[in-house]
mmCIF entry with sequence, helices, sheets and N, C-alpha, C, O atoms, coordinates in Angstrom:
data_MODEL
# 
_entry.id   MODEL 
# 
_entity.id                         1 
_entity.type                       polymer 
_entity.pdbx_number_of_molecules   1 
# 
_entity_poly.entity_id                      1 
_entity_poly.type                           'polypeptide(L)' 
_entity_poly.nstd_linkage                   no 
_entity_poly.nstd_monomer                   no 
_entity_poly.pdbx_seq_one_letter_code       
;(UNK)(UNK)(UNK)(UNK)(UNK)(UNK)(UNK)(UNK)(UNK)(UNK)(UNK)(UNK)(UNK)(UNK)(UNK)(UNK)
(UNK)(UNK)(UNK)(UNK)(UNK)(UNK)(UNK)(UNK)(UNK)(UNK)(UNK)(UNK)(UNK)(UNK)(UNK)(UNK)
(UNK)(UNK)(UNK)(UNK)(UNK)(UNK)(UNK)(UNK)(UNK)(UNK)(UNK)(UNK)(UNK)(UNK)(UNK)(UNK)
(UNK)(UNK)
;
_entity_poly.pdbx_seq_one_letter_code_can   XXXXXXXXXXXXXXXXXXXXXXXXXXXXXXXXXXXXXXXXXXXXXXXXXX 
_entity_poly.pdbx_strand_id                 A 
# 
loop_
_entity_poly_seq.entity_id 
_entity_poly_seq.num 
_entity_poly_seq.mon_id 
_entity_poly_seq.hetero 
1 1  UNK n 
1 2  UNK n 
1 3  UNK n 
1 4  UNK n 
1 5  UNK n 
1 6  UNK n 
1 7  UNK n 
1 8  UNK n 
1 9  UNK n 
1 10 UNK n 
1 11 UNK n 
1 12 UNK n 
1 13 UNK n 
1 14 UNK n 
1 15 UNK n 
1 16 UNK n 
1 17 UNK n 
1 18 UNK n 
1 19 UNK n 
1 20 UNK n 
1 21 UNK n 
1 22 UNK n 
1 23 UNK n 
1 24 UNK n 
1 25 UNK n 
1 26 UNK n 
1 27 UNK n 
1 28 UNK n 
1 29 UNK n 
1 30 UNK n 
1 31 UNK n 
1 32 UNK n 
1 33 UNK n 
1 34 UNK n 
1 35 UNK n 
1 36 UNK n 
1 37 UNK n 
1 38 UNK n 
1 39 UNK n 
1 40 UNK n 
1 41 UNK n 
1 42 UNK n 
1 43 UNK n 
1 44 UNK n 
1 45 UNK n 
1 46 UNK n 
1 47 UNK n 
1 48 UNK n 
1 49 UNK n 
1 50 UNK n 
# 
_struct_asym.id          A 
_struct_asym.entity_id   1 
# 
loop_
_struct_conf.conf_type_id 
_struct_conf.id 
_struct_conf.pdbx_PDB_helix_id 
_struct_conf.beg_label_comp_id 
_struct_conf.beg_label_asym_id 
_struct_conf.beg_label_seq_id 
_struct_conf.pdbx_beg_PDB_ins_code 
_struct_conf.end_label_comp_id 
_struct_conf.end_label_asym_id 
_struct_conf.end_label_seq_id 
_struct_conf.pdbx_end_PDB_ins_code 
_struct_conf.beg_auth_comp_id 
_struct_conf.beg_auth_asym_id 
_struct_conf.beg_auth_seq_id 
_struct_conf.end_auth_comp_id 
_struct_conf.end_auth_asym_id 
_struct_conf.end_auth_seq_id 
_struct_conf.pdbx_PDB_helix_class 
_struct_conf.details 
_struct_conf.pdbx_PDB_helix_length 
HELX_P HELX_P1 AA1 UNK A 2  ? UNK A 8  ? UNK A 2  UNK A 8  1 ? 7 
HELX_P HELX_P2 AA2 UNK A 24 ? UNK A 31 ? UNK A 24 UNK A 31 1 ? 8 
# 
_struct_conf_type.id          HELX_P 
_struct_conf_type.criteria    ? 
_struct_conf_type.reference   ? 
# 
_struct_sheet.id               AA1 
_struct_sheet.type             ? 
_struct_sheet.number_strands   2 
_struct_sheet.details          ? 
# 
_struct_sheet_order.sheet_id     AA1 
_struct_sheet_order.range_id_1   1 
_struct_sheet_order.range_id_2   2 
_struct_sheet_order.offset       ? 
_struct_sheet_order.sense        parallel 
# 
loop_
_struct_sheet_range.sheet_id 
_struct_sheet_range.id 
_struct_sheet_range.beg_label_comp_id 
_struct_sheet_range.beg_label_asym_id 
_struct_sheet_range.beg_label_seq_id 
_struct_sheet_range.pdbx_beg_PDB_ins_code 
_struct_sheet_range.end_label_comp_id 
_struct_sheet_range.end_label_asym_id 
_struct_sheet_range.end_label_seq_id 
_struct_sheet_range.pdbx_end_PDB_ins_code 
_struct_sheet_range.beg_auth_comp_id 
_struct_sheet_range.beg_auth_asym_id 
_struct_sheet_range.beg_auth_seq_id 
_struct_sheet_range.end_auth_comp_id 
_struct_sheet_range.end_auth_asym_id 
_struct_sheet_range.end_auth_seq_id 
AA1 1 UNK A 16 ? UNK A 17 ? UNK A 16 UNK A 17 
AA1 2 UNK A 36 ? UNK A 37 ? UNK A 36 UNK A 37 
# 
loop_
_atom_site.group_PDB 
_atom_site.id 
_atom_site.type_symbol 
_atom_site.label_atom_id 
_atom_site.label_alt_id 
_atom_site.label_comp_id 
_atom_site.label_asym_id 
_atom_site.label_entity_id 
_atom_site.label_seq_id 
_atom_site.pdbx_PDB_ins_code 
_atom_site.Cartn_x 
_atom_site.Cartn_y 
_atom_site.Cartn_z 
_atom_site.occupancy 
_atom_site.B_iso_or_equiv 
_atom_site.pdbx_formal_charge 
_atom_site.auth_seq_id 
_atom_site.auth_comp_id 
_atom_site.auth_asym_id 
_atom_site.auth_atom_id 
_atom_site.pdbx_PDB_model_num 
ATOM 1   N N  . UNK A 1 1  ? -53.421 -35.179 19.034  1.00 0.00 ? 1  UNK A N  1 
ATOM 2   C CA . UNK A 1 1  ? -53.661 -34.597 17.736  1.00 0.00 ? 1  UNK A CA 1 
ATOM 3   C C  . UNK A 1 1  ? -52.847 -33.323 17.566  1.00 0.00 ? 1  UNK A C  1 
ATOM 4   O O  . UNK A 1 1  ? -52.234 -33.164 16.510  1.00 0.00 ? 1  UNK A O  1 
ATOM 5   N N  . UNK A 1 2  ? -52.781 -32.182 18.757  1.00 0.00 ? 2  UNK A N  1 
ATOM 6   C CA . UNK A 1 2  ? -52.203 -31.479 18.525  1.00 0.00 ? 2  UNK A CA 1 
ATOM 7   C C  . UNK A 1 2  ? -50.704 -31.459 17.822  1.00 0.00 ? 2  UNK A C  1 
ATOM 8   O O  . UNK A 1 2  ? -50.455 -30.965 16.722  1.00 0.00 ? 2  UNK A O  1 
ATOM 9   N N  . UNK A 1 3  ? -49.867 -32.039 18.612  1.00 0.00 ? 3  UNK A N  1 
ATOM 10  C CA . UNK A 1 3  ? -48.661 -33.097 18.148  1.00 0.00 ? 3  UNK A CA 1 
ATOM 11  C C  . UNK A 1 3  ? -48.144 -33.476 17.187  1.00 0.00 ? 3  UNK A C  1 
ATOM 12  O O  . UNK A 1 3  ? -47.039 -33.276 16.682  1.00 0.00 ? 3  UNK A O  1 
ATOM 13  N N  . UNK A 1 4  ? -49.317 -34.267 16.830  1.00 0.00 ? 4  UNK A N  1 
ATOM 14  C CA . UNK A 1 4  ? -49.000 -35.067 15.174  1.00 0.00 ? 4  UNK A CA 1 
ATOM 15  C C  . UNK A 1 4  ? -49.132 -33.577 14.241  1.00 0.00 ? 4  UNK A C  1 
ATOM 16  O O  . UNK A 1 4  ? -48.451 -33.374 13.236  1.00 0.00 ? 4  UNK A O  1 
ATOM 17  N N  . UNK A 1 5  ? -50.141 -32.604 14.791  1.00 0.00 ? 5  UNK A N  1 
ATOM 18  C CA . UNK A 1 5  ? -50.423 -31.455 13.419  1.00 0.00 ? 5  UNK A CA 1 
ATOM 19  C C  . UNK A 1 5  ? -48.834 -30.468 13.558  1.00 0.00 ? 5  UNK A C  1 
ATOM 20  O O  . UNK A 1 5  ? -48.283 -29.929 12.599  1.00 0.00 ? 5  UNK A O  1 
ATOM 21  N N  . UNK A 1 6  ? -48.317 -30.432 15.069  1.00 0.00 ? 6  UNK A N  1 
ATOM 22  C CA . UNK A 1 6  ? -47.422 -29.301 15.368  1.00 0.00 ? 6  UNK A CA 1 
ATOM 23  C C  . UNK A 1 6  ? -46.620 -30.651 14.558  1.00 0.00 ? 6  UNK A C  1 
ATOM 24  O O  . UNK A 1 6  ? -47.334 -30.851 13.576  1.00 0.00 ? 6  UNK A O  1 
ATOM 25  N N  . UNK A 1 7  ? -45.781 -31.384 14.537  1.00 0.00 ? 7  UNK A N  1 
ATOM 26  C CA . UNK A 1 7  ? -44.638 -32.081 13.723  1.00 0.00 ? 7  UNK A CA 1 
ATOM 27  C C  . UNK A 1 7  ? -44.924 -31.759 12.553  1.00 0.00 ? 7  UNK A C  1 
ATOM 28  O O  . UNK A 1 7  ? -44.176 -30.873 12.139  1.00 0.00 ? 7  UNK A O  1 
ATOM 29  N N  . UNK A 1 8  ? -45.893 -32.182 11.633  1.00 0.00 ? 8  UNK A N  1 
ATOM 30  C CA . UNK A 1 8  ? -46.191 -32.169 9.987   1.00 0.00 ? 8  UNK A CA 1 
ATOM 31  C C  . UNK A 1 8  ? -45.771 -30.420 10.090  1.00 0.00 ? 8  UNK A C  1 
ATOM 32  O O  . UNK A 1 8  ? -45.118 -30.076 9.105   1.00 0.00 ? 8  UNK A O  1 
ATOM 33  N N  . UNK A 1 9  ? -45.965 -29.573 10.841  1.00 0.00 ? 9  UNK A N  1 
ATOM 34  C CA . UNK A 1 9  ? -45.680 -28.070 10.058  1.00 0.00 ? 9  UNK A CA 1 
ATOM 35  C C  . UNK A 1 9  ? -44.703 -28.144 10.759  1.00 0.00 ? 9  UNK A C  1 
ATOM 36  O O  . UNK A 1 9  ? -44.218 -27.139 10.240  1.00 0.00 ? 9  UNK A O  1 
ATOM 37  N N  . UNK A 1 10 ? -43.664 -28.536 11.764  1.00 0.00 ? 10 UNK A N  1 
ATOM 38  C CA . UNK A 1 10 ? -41.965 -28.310 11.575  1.00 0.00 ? 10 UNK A CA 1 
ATOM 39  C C  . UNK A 1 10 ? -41.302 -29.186 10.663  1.00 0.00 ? 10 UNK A C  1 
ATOM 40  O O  . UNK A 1 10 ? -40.086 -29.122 10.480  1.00 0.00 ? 10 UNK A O  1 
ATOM 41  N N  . UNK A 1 11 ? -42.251 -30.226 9.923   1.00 0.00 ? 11 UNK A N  1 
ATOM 42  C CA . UNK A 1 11 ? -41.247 -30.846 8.850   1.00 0.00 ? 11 UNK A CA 1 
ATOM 43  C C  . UNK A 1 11 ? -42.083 -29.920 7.419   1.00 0.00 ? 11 UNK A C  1 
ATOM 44  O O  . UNK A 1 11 ? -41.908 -30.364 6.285   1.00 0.00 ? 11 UNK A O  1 
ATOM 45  N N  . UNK A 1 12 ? -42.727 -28.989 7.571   1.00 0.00 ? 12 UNK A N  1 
ATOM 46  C CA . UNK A 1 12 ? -43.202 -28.420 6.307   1.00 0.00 ? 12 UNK A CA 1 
ATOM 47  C C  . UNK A 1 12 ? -44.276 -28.969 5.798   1.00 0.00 ? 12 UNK A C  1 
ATOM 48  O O  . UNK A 1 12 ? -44.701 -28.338 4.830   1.00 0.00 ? 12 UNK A O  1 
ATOM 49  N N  . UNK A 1 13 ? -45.042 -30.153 6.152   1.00 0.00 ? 13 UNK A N  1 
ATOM 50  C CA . UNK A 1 13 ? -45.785 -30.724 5.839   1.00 0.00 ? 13 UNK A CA 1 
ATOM 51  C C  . UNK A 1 13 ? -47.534 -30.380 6.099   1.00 0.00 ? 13 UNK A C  1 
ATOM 52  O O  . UNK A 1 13 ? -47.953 -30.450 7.254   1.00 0.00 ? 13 UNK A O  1 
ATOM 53  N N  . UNK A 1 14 ? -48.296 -30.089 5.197   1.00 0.00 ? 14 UNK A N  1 
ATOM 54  C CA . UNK A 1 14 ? -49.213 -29.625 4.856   1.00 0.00 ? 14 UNK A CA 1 
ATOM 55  C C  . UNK A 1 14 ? -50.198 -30.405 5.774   1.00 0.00 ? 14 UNK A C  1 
ATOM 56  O O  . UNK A 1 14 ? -49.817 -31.555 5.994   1.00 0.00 ? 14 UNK A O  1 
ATOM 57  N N  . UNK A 1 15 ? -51.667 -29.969 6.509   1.00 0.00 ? 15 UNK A N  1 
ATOM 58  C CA . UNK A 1 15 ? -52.257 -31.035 7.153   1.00 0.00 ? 15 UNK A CA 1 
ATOM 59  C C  . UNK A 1 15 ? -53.694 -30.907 6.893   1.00 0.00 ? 15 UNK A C  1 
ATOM 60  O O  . UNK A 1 15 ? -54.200 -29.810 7.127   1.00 0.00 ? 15 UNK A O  1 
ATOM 61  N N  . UNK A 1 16 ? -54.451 -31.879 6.434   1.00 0.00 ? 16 UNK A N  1 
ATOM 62  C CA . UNK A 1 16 ? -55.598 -32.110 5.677   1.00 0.00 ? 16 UNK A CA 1 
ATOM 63  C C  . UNK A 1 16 ? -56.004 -33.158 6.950   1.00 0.00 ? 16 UNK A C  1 
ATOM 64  O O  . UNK A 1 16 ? -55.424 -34.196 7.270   1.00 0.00 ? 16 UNK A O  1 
ATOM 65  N N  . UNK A 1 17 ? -57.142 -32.559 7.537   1.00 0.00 ? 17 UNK A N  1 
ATOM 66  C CA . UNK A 1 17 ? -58.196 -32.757 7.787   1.00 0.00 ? 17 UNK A CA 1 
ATOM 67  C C  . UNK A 1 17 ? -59.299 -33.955 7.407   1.00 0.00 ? 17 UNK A C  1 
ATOM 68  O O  . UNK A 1 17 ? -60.252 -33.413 6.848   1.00 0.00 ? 17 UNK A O  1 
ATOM 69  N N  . UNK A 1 18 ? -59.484 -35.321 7.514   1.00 0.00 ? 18 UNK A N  1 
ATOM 70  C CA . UNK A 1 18 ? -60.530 -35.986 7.011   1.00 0.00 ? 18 UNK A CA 1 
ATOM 71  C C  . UNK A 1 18 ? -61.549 -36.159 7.586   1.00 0.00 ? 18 UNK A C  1 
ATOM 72  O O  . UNK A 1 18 ? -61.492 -36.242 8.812   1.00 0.00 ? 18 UNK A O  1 
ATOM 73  N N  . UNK A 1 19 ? -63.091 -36.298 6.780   1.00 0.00 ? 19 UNK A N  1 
ATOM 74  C CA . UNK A 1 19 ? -64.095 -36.797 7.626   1.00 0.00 ? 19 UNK A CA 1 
ATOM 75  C C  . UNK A 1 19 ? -64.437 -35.837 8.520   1.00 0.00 ? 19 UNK A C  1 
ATOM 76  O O  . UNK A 1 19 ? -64.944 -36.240 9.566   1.00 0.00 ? 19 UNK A O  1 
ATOM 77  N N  . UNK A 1 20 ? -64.290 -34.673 8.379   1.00 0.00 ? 20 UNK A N  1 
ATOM 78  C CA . UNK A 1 20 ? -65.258 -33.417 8.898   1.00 0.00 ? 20 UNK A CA 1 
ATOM 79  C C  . UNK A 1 20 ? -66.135 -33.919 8.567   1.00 0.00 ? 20 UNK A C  1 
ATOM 80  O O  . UNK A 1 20 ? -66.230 -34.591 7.540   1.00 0.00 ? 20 UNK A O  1 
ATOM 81  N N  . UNK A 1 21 ? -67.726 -33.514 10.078  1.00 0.00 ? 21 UNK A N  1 
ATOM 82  C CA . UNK A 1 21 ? -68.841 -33.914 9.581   1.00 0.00 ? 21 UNK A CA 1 
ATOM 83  C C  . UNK A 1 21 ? -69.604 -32.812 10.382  1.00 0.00 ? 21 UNK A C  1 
ATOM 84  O O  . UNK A 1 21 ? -70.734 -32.579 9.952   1.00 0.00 ? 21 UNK A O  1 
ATOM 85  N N  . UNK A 1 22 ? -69.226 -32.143 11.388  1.00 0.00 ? 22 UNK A N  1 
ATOM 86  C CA . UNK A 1 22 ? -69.954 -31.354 12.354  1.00 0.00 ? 22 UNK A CA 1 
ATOM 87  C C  . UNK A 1 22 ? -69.265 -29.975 12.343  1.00 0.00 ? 22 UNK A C  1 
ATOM 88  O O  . UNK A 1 22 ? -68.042 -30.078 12.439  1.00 0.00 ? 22 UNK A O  1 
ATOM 89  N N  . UNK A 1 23 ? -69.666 -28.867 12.264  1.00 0.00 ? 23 UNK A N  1 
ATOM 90  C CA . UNK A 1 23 ? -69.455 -27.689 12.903  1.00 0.00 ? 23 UNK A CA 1 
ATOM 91  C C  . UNK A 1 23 ? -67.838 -27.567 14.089  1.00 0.00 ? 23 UNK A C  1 
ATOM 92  O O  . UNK A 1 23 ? -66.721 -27.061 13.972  1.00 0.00 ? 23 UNK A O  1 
ATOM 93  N N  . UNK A 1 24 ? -68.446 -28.217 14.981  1.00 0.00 ? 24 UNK A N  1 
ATOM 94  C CA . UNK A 1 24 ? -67.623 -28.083 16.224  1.00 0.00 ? 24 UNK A CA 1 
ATOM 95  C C  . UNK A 1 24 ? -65.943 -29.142 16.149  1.00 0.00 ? 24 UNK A C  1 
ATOM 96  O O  . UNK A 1 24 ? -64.999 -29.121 16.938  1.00 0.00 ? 24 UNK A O  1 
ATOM 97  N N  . UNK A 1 25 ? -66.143 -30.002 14.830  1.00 0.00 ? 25 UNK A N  1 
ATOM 98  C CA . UNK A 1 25 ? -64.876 -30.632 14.861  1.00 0.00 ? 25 UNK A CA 1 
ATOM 99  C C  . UNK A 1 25 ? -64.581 -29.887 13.889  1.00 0.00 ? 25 UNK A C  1 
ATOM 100 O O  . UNK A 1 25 ? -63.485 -30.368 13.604  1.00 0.00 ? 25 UNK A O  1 
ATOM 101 N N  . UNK A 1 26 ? -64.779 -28.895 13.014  1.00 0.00 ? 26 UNK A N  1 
ATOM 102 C CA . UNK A 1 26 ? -63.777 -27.694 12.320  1.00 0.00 ? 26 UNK A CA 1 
ATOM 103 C C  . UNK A 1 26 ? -63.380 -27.123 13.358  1.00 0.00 ? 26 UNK A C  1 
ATOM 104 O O  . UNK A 1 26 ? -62.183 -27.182 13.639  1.00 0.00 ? 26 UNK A O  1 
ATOM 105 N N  . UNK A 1 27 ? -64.229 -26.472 14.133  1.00 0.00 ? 27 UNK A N  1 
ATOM 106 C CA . UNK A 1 27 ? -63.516 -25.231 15.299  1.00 0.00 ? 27 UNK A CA 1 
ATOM 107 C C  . UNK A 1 27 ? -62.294 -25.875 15.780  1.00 0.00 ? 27 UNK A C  1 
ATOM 108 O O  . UNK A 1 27 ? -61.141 -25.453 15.685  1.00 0.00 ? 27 UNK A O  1 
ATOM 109 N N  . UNK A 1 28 ? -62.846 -27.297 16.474  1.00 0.00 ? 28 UNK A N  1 
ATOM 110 C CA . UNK A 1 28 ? -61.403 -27.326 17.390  1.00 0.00 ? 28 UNK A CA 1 
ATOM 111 C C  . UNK A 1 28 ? -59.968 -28.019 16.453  1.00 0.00 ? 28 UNK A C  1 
ATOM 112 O O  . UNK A 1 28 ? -58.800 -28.000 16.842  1.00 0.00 ? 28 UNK A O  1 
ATOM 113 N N  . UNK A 1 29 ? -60.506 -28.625 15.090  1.00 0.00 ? 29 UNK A N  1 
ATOM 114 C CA . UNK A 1 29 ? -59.028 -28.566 13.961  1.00 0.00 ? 29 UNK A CA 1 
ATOM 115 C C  . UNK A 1 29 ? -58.672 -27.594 13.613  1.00 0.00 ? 29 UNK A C  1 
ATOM 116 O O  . UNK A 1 29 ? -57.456 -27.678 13.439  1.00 0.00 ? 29 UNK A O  1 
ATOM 117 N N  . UNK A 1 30 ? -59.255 -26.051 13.248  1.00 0.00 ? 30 UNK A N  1 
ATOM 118 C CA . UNK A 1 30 ? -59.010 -24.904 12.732  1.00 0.00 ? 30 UNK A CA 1 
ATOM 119 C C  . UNK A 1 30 ? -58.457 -24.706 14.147  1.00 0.00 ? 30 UNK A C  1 
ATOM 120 O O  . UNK A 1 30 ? -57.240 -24.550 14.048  1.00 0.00 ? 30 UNK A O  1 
ATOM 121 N N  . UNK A 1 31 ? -58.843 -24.650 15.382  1.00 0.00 ? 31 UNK A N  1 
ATOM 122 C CA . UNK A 1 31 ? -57.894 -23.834 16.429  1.00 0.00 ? 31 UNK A CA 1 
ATOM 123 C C  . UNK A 1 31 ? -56.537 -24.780 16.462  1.00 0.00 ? 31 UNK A C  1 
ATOM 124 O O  . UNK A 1 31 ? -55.576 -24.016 16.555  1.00 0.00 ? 31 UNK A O  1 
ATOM 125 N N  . UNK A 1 32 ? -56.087 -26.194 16.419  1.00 0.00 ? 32 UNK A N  1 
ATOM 126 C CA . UNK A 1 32 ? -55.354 -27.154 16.361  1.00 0.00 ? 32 UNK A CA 1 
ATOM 127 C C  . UNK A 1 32 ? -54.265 -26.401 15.452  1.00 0.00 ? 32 UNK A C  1 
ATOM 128 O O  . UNK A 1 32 ? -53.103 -26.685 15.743  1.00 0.00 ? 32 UNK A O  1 
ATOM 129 N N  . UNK A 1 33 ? -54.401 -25.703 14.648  1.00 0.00 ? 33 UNK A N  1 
ATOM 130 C CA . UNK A 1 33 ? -53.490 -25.200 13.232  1.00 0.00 ? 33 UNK A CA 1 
ATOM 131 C C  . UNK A 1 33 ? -53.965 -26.700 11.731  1.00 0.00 ? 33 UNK A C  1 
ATOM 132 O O  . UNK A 1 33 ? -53.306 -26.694 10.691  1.00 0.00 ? 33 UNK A O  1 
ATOM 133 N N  . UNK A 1 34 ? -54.726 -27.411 11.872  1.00 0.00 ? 34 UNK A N  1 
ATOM 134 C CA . UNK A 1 34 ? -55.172 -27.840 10.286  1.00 0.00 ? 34 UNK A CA 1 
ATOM 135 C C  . UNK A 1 34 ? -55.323 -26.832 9.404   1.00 0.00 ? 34 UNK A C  1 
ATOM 136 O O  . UNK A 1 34 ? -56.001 -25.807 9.465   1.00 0.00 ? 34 UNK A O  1 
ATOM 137 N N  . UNK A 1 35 ? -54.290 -27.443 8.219   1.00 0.00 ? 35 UNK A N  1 
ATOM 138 C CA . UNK A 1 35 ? -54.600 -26.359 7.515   1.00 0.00 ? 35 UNK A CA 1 
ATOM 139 C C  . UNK A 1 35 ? -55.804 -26.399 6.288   1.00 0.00 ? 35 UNK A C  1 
ATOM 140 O O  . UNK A 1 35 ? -56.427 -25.448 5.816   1.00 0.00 ? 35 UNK A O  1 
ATOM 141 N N  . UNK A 1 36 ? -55.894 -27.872 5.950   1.00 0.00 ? 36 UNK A N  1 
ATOM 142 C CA . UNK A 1 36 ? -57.118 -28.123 4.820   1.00 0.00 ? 36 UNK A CA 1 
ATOM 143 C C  . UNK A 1 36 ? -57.915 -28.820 5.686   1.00 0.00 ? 36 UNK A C  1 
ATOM 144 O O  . UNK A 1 36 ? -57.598 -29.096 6.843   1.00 0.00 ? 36 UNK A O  1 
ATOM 145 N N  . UNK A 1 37 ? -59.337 -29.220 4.945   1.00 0.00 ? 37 UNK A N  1 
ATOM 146 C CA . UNK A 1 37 ? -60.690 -30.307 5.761   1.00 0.00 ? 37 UNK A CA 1 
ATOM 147 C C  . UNK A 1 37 ? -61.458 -30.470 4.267   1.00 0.00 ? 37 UNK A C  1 
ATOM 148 O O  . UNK A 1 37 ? -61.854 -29.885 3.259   1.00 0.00 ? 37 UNK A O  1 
ATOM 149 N N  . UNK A 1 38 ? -61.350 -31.593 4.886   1.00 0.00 ? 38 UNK A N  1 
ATOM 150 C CA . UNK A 1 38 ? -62.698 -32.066 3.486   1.00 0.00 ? 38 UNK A CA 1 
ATOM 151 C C  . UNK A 1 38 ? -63.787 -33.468 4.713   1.00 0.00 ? 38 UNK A C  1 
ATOM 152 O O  . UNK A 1 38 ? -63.577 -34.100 5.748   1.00 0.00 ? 38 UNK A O  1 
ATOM 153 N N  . UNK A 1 39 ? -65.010 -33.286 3.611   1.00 0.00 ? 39 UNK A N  1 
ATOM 154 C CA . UNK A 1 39 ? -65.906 -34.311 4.669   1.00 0.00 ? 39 UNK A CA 1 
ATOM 155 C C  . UNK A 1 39 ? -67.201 -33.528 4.579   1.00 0.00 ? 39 UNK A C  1 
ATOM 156 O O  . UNK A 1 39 ? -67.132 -32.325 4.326   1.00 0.00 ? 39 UNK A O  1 
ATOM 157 N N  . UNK A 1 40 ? -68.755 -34.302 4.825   1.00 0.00 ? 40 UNK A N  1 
ATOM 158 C CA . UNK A 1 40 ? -69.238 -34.020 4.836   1.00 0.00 ? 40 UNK A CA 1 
ATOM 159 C C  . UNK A 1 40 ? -70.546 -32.887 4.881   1.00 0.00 ? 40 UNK A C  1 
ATOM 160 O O  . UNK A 1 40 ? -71.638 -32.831 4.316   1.00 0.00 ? 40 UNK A O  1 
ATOM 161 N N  . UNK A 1 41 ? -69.579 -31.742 6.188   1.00 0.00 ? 41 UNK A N  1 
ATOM 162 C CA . UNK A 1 41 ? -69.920 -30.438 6.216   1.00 0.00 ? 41 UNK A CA 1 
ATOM 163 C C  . UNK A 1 41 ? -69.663 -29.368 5.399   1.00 0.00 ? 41 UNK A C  1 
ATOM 164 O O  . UNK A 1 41 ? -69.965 -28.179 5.499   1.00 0.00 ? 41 UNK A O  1 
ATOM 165 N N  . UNK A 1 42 ? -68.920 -30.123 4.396   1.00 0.00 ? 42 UNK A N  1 
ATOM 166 C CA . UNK A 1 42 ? -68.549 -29.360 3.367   1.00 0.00 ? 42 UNK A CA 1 
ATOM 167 C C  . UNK A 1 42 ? -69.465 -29.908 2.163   1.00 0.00 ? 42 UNK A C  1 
ATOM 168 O O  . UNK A 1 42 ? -70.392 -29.105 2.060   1.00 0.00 ? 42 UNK A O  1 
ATOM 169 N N  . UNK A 1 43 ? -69.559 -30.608 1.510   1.00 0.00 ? 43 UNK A N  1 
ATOM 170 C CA . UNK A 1 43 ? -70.169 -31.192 0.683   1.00 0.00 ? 43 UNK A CA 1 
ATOM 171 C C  . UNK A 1 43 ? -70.175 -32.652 0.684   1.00 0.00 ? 43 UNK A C  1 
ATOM 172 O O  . UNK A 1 43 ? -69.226 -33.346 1.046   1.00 0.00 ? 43 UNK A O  1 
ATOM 173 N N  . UNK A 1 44 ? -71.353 -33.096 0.239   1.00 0.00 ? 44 UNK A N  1 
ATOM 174 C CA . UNK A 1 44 ? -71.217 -35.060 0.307   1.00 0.00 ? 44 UNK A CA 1 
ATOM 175 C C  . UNK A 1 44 ? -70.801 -35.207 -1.249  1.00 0.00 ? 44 UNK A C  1 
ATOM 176 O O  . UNK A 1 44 ? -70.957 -34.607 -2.313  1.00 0.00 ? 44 UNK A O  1 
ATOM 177 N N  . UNK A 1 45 ? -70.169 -36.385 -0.730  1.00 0.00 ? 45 UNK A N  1 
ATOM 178 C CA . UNK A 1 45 ? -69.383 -36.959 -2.072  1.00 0.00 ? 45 UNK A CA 1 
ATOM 179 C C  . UNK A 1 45 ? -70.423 -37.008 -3.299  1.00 0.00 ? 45 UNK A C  1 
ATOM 180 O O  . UNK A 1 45 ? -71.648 -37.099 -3.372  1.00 0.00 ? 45 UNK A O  1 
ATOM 181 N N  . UNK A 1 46 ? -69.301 -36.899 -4.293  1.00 0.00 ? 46 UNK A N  1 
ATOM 182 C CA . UNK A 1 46 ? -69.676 -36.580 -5.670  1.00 0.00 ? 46 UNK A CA 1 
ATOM 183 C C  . UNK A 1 46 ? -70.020 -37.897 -6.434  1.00 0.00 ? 46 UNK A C  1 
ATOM 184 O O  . UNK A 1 46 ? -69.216 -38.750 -6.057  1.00 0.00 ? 46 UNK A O  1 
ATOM 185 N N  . UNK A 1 47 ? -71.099 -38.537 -7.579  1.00 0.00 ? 47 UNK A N  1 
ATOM 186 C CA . UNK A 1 47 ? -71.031 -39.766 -8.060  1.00 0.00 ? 47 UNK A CA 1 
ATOM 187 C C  . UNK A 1 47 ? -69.912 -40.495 -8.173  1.00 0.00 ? 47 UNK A C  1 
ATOM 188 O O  . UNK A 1 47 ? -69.050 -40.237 -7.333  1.00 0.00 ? 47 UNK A O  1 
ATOM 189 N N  . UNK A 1 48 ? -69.671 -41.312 -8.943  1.00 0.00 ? 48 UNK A N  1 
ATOM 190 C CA . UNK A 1 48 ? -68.764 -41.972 -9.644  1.00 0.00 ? 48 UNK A CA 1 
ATOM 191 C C  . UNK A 1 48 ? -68.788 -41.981 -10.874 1.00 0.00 ? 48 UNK A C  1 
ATOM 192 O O  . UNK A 1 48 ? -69.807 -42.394 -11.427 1.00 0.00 ? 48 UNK A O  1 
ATOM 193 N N  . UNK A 1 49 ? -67.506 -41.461 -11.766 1.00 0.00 ? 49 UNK A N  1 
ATOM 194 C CA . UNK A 1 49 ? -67.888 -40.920 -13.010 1.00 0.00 ? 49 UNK A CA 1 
ATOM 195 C C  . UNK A 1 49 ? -68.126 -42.529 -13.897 1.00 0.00 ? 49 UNK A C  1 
ATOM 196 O O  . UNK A 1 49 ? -68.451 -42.518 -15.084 1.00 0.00 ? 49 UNK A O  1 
ATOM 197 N N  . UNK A 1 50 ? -67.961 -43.552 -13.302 1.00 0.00 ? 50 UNK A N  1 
ATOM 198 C CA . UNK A 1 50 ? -67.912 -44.710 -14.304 1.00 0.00 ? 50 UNK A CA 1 
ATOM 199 C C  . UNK A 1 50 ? -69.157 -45.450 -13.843 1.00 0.00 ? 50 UNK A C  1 
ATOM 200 O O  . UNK A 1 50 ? -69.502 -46.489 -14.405 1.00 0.00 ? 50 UNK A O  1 
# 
């Protein structure tokens, strides 16, 4: 994982995080260098507007 996140920021490429659900898998993506997270520990998904 580290790897795949260190390539995406020497090609400039932004790295989003999916499927956060716990505390402890932010810590060790935030220490990794991720730079966005979305997923559960953040908020549960929103309806469907249709």
């Amino acid at each position: 994982m580290r790897h795949t996140i260190s390539l995406c920021h020497d090609l400039n490429i932004t790295v989003i995080a999916e499927g956060i659900e716990t505390e402890m898998q932010y810590v060790r993506l935030s220490r990794l260098g991720c730079d966005l997270g979305q997923g559960f520990l953040f908020a549960e998904p929103a309806p469907s507007p249709l």
